[in-house]
C-alpha positions in Angstrom: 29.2 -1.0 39.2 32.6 -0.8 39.5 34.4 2.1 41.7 36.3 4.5 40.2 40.3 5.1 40.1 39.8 8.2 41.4 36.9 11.1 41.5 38.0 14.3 39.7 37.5 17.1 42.0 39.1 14.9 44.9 42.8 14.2 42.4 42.7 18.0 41.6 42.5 18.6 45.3 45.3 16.0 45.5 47.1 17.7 43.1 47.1 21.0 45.2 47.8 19.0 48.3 50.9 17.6 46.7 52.1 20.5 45.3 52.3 22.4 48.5 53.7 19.2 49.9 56.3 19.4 47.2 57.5 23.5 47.2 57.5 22.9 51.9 59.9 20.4 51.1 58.1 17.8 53.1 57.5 13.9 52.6 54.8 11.6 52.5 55.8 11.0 56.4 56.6 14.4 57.7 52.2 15.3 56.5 51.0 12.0 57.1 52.6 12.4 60.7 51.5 16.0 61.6 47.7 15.0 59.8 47.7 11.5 61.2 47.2 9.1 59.0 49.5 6.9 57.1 51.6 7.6 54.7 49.8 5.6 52.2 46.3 7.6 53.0 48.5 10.5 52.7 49.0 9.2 48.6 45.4 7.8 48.3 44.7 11.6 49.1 47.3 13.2 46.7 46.1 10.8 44.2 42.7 11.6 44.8 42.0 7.6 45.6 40.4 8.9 48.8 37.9 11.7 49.4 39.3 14.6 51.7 36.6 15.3 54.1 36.3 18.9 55.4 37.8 18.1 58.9 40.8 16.9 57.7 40.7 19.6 54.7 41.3 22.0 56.9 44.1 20.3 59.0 46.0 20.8 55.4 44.5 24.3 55.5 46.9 24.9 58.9 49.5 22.5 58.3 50.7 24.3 54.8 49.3 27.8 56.1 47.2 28.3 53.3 43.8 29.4 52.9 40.9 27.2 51.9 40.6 29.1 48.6 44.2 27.6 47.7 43.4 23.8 48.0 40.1 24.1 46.6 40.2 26.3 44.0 38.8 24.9 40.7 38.1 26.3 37.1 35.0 24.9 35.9 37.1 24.1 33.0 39.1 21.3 34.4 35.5 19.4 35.8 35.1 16.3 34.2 31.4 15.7 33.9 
């Protein structure tokens, strides 16, 4: 079996991650810096490469001042089964 590009739910994750990344202004360094880990986790992670675990979920959870909700909310529409 060969592993995946990415998992689904973790790259829609990602792509909240980076988004919120993207409107603070900040760069791969300035989050990976403040979370730390590298800045090439920090793209696994936006790319949804790497699983986010809930620890480090909820360091993005302060860091961007969101809520949970925001990073993880999903429509069961956009699950890939």
């Amino acid at each position: 079996l060969s592993m995946p590009k990415y998992y689904p739910i973790s790259k829609l994750v990602g792509d909240r991650i980076l988004y919120y990344r993207k409107i603070q202004g900040a760069s791969l360094l300035d989050v990976s810096i403040v979370i730390g880990i590298s800045e090439q986790q920090q793209s696994r992670y936006e790319r949804g490469i790497n699983r986010i675990s809930l620890d480090r979920l909820a360091q993005y959870v302060s860091y961007f001042s969101v809520d949970f909700n925001d990073l993880l909310y999903i429509n069961r529409n956009q699950i890939i089964h």
